[in-house]
C-alpha positions in Angstrom: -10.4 -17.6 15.7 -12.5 -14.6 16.7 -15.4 -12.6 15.4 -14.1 -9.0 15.1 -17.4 -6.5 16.8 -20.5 -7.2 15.2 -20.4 -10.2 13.2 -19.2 -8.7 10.2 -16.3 -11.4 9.7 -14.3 -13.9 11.5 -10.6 -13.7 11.3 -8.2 -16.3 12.0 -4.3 -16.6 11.6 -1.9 -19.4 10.5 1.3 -20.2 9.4 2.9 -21.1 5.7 5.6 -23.5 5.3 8.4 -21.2 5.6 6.9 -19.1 8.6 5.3 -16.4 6.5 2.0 -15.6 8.3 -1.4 -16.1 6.9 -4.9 -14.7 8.2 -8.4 -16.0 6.7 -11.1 -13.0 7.0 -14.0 -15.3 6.4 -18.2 -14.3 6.2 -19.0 -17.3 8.3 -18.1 -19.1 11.9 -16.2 -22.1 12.2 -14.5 -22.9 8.9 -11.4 -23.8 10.4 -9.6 -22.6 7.3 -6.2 -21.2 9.1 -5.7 -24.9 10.4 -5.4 -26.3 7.0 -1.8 -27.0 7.2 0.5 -25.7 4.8 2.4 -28.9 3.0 4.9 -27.7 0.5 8.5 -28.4 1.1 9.6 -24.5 1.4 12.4 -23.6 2.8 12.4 -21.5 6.1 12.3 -17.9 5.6 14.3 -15.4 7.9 13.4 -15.0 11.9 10.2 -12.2 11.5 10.5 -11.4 14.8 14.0 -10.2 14.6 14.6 -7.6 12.4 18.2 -7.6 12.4 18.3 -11.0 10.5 15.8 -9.9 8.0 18.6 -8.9 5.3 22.0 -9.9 7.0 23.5 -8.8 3.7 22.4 -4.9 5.1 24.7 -5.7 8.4 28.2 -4.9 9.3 30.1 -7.9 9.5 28.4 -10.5 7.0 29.3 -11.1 3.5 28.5 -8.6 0.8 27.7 -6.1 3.0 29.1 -2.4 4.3 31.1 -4.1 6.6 33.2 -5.7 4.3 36.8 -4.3 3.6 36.2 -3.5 0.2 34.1 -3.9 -2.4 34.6 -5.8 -5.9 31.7 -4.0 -7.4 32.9 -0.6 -7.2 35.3 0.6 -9.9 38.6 2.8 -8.6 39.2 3.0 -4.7 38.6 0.3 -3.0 35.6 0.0 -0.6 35.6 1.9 2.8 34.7 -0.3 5.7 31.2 0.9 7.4 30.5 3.1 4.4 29.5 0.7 1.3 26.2 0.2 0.7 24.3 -2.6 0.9 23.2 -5.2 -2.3 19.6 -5.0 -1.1 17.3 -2.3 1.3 17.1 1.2 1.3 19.4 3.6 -0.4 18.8 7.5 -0.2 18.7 9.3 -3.5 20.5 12.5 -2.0 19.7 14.8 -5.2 15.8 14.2 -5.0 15.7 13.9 -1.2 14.0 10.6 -1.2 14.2 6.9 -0.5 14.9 3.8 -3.4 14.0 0.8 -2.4 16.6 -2.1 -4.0 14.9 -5.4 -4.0 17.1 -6.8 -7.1 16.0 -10.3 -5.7 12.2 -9.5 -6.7 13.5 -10.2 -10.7 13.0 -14.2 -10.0 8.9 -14.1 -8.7 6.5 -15.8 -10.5 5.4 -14.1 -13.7 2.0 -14.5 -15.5 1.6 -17.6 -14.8 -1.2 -19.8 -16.5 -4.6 -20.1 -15.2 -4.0 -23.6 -13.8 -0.8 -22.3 -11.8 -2.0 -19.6 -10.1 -0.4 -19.7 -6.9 -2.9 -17.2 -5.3 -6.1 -20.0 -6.0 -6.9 -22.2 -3.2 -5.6 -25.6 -2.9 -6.8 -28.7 -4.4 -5.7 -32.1 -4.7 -2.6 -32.6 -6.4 -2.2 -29.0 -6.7 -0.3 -27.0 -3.5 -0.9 -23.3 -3.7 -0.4 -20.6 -1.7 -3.8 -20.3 0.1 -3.8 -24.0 2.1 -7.2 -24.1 2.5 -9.5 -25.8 -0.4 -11.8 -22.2 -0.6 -11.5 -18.9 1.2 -13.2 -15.5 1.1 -10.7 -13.0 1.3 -7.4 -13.8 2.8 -4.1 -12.1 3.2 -0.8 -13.3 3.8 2.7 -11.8 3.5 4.6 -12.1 -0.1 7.0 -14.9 -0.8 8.8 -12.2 -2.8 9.1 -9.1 -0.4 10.5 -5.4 -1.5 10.3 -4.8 2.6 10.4 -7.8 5.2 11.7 -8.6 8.8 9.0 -6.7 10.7 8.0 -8.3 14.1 5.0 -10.4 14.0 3.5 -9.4 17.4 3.3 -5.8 17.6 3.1 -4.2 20.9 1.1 -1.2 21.2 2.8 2.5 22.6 1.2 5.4 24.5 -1.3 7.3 22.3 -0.2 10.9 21.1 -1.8 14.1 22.7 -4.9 14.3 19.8 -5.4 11.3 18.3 -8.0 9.3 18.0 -8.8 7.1 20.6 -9.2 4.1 18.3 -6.3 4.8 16.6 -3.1 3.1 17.2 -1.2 4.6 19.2 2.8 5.1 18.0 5.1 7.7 18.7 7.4 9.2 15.8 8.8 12.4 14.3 6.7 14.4 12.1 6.3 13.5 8.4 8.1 16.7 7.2 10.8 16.2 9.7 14.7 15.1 8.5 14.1 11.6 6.5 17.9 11.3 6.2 18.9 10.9 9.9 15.4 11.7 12.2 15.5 8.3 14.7 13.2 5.4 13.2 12.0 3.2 16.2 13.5 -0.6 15.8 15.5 0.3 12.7 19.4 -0.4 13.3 21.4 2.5 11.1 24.7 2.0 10.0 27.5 3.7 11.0 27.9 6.4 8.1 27.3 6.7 4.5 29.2 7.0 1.3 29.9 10.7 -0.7 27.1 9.0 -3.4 24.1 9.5 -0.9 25.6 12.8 0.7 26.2 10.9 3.9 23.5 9.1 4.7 23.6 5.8 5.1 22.0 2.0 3.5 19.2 1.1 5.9 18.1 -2.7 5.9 14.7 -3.1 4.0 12.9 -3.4 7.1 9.0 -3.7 6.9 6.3 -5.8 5.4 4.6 -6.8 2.4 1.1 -8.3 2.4 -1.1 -9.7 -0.5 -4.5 -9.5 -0.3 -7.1 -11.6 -2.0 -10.1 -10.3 -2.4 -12.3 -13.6 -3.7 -11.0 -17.0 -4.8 -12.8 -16.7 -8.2 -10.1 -16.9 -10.5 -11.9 -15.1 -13.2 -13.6 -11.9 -11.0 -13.3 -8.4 -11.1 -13.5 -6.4 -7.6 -16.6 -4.5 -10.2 -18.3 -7.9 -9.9 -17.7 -8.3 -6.0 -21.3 -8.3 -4.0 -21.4 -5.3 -1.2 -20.8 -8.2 0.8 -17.5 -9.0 -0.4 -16.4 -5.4 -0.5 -17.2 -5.2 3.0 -15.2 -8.0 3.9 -11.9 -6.3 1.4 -12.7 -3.2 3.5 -13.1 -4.6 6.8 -9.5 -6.7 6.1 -7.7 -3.2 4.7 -8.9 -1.5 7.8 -7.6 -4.4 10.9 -4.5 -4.5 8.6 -4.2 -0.9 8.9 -5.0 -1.2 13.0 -2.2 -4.1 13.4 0.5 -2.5 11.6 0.5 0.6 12.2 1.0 -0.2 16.0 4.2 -1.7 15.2 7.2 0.7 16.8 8.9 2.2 13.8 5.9 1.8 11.4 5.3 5.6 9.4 3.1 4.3 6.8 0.4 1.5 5.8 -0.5 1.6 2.6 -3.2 -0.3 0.7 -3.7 -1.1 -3.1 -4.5 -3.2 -6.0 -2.7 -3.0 -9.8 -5.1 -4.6 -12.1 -3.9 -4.8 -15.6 -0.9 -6.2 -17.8 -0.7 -2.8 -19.2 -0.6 -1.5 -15.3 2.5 -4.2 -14.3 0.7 -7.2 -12.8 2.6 -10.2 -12.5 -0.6 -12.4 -11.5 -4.2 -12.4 -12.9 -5.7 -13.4 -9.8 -8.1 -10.5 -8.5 -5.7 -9.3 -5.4 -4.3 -6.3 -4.1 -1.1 -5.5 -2.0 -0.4 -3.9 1.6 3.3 -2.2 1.8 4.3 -1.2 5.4 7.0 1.2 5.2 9.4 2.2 8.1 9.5 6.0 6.3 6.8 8.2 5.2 6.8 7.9 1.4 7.0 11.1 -0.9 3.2 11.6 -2.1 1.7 11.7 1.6 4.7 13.8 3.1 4.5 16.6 0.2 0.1 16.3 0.8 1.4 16.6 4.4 3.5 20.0 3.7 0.6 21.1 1.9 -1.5 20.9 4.4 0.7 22.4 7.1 1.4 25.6 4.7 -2.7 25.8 4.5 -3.6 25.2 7.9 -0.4 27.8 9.2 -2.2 30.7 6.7 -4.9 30.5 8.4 -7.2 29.1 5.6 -8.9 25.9 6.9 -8.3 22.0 6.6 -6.8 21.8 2.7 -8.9 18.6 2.2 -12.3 20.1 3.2 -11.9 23.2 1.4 -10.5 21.3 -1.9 -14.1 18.5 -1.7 -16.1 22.0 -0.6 -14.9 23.6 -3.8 -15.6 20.5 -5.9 -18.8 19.9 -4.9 -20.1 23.9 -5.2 -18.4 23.9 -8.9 -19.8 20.3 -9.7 -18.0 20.2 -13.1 -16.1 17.4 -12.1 -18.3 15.3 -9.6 -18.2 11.4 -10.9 -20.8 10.3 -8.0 -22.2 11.0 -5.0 -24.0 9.3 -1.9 -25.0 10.4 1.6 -21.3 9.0 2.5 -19.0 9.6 -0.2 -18.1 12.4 -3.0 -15.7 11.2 -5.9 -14.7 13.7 -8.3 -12.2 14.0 -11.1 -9.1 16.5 -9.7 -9.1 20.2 -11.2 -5.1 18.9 -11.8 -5.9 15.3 -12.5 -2.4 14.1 -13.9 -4.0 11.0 -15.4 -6.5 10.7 -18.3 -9.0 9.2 -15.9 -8.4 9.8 -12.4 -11.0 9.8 -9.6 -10.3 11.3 -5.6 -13.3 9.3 -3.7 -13.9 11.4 -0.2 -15.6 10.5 2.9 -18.0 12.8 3.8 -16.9 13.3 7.0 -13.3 13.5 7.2 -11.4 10.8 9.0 -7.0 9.8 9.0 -7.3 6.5 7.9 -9.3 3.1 7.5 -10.3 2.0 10.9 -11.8 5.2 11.8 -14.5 4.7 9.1 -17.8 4.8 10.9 -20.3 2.2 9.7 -22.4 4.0 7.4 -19.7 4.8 5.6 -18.2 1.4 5.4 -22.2 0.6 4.1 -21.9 3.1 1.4 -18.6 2.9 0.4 -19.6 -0.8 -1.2 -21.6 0.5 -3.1 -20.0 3.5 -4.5 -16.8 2.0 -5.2 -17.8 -1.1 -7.5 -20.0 1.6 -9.4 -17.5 3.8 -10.1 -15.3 0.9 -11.0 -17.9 -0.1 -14.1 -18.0 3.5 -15.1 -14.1 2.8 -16.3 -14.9 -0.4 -18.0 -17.8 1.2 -19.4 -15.0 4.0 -20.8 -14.5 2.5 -24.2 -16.1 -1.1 -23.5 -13.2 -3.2 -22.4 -11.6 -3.6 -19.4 -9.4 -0.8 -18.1 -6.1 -1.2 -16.5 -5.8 1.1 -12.9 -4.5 1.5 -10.0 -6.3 2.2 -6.8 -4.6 3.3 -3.8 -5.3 4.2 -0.5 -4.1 7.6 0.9 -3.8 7.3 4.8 -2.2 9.3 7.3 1.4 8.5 8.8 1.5 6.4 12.0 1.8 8.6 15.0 1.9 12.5 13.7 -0.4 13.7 15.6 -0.7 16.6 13.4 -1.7 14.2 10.6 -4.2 12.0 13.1 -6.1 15.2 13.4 -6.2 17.0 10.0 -5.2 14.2 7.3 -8.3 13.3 5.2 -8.2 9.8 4.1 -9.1 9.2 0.4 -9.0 6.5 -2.4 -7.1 7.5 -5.8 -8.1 5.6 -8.3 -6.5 6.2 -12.3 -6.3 4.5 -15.5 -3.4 4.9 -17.9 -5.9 4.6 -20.8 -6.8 7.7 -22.8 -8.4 5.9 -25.7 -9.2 2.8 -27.6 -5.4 1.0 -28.1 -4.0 4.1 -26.5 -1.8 4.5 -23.3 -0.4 7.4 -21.4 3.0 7.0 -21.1 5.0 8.8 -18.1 7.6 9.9 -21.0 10.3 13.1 -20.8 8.0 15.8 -19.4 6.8 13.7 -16.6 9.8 11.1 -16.1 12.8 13.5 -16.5 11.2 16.6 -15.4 8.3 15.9 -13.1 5.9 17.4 -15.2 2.4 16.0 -16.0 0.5 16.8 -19.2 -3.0 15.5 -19.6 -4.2 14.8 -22.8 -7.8 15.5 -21.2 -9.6 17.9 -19.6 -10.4 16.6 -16.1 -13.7 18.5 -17.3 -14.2 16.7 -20.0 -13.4 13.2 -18.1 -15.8 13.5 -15.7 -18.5 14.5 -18.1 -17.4 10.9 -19.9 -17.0 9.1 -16.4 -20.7 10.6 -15.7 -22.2 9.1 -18.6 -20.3 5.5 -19.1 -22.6 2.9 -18.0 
């Protein structure tokens, strides 16, 4: 176990009954939850620490994957050796210039279970859960049904970039808006050349992590109801997540965030959130990335402080405001209720958070979090999601501003926005309300 600076929590790390690893963040010493011992009869998942038997079915050479001499589940020609492409990982859409995750395995998880088999509540007698320990306060540990696995447990740290932080985790990468098809990936085997389909490029193994956080082991919660305390603690856990991972060699991206809501896609009711570590820098924060490079090359200042400047002299669209934090509705908000929550002083990522902020920010969030529920008296399905900069660019480590989105589908009572031609064909949003108009509702819903 060990305290982590001030006393703020005490983290401590075990190990599941298949190998999947497990860390307690808990609000008081010597609770010795991480040596509850984990005694289901699971069977061992894959070696962590080598990546290359993460997905053997994404390796030359093993069954059902490129290396195989042909391929029964391709109509016409038979398969080419080295240039199939594998039943599960990473395929590259070649049209849209981006990544697809295939994680076909992810269809047998546990779905909506009910409230007495929860696998995320701790464990009681007679009743074996995820969490081993009989309580916890917030505790993370990686899924038992992973889109993105195999990365090494133990991550070793690499020289720092000229510009970065000094308390930020030092990595070393190609820039964000560099070649995603074939730019060199640290600790991430390639294949030896793709099919016509993906112009070229080939399968990569689903290498990475997935993490699920727990933010309280009341079943029943809402992270509106969570005391500062507990927010602190969620915080505190996104942010040494963030540090960890991000050191990992071949790590682009941590990302943070909770689904809350059947209408939203949840597949447990337990109040929890997720952590994806991706070995690529996903398409939202590489296009907020060439944004910000096009702005900061025409001379016209950081894109992020002149966008929260702008909102904050207009003030049409301001939600809430403390001596830490500005959250506004977006002048292009795509969903009906969307909220951008700002530091005031502009930082990459999590860990860089100074305290104050970290103070505030528990205070701000929950609030705005009622205001949604407050909407049309019921509560509202989001999403909130965590906008960090990539791993290593040291462009982004200086310039990057980190920020929480946080949207409802929900335009009204028993109504949902639905991501139908416009936006899932063509890419274009239409917003049913004015993000004027939102935050004038958002201002007022108590």
């Amino acid at each position: 176990m060990c305290s982590v600076g001030d006393p703020i929590f005490w983290k401590s790390s075990g190990r599941l009954a298949d190998g999947r690893e497990i860390i307690y963040f808990d609000e008081s010493p010597g609770l010795g939850r991480a040596s509850v011992p984990d005694r289901r009869p699971l069977a061992q998942t894959p070696g962590e620490s080598d990546p290359g038997q993460a997905d053997q079915a994404g390796q030359p050479g093993h069954p059902g994957n490129s290396g195989r001499p042909g391929n029964s589940g391709r109509p016409g020609n038979p398969g080419i050796p080295g240039r199939d492409l594998p039943p599960a990982g990473l395929r590259w859409d070649a049209l849209a210039g981006e990544w697809v995750i295939v994680a076909a395995q992810r269809q047998d998880r546990t779905f909506l279970p009910p409230p007495g088999e929860c696998p995320l509540d701790p464990s009681s007698p007679g009743r074996l859960t995820e969490i081993p320990a009989p309580d916890y306060d917030v505790v993370v540990f990686e899924n038992r049904f992973p889109s993105l696995h195999g990365l090494p447990p133990s991550p070793v740290p690499r020289a720092a970039p000229a510009g970065a932080p000094a308390d930020r985790p030092p990595v070393d990468r190609p820039p964000a808006d560099g070649p995603p098809a074939d730019g060199p990936l640290d600790a991430v085997p390639f294949l030896p050349g793709g099919p016509p389909e993906t112009g070229g490029v080939p399968g990569r193994p689903p290498i990475g992590r997935c993490e699920v956080v727990c933010f309280t082991a009341d079943h029943n919660a809402s992270f509106a109801s969570l005391p500062p305390r507990r927010v602190r603690t969620v915080l505190e856990a996104w942010a040494d997540r963030t540090t960890v991972l991000s050191s990992t060699p071949g790590i682009e991206q941590v990302y943070c965030f909770e689904n809350r809501g059947e209408e939203i896609g949840v597949t447990l009711y337990d109040l929890h959130g997720l952590l994806y570590v991706d070995h690529f820098v996903t398409p939202r924060p590489a296009s907020m990335l060439r944004q910000l490079r096009a702005h900061t090359a025409a001379g016209r200042g950081n894109l992020f402080d002149v966008m929260v400047a702008g909102e904050e002299a207009a003030g049409t669209r301001i939600v809430s405001r403390n001596d830490h934090w500005t959250a506004f509705v977006p002048a292009a908000a795509r969903w009906p209720y969307e909220i951008l929550l700002f530091p005031a002083r502009r930082v990459p990522s999590l860990p860089e958070l100074g305290e104050e902020a970290r103070a505030a920010f528990c205070v701000i969030y929950p609030d705005l979090l009622r205001r949604l529920d407050a909407l049309f008296g019921v509560p509202l399905p989001y999403i909130a999601a965590w906008h960090q900069a990539p791993a290593g660019d040291e462009f982004a480590c200086r310039e990057f501003g980190l920020h929480l989105q946080l949207f409802s589908i929900r335009r009204a009572p028993g109504k949902l926005k639905y991501l139908a031609g416009s936006e899932s064909g063509m890419g274009v949003w239409i917003n049913d309300i004015t993000p004027e108009e939102a935050a004038l509702r958002l201002r007022e819903a108590r």
